[in-house]
C-alpha positions, 0 to 999 in steps of 0.5 A: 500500500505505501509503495503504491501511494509513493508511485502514484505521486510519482507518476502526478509529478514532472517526468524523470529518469528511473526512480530509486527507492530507498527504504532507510533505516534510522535509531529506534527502528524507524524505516523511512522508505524514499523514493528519489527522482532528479528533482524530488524525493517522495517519503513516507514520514510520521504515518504520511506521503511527504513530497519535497523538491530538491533544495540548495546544498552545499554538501550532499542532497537536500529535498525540502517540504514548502513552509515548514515542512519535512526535510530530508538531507542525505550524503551517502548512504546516510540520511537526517530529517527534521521538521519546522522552518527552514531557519529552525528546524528540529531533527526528528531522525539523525542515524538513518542509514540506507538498507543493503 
C-alpha cells in the first residue's frame, strides 16, 4: 500500500529518469522508505506521503517540504530529517542509514 501511494505521486509529478527507492533505516527502528527522482524525493514520514523538491546544498542532497515542512538531507548512504522552518528546524531522525 505505501509503495503504491509513493508511485502514484510519482507518476502526478514532472517526468524523470528511473526512480530509486530507498527504504532507510534510522535509531529506534524507524524505516523511512524514499523514493528519489532528479528533482524530488517522495517519503513516507510520521504515518504520511511527504513530497519535497530538491533544495540548495552545499554538501550532499537536500529535498525540502514548502513552509515548514519535512526535510530530508542525505550524503551517502546516510540520511537526517527534521521538521519546522527552514531557519529552525528540529531533527526528528539523525542515524538513518540506507538498507543493503
Amino acid at each position: 500500500m505505501m509503495r503504491a501511494l509513493l508511485l502514484s505521486a510519482l507518476l502526478a509529478g514532472p517526468a524523470a529518469a528511473e526512480p530509486l527507492a530507498v527504504t532507510f533505516l534510522c535509531e529506534r527502528e524507524v524505516r523511512v522508505p524514499v523514493v528519489f527522482t532528479d528533482e524530488l524525493a517522495v517519503a513516507w514520514i510520521e504515518d504520511g506521503l511527504r513530497v519535497m523538491p530538491q533544495a540548495i546544498s552545499a554538501s550532499g542532497a537536500r529535498y525540502r517540504e514548502a513552509g515548514a515542512g519535512y526535510q530530508l538531507w542525505t550524503k551517502g548512504e546516510s540520511a537526517t530529517i527534521s521538521h519546522g522552518p527552514e531557519d529552525a528546524d528540529a531533527v526528528l531522525l539523525s542515524e538513518c542509514t540506507a538498507a543493503r
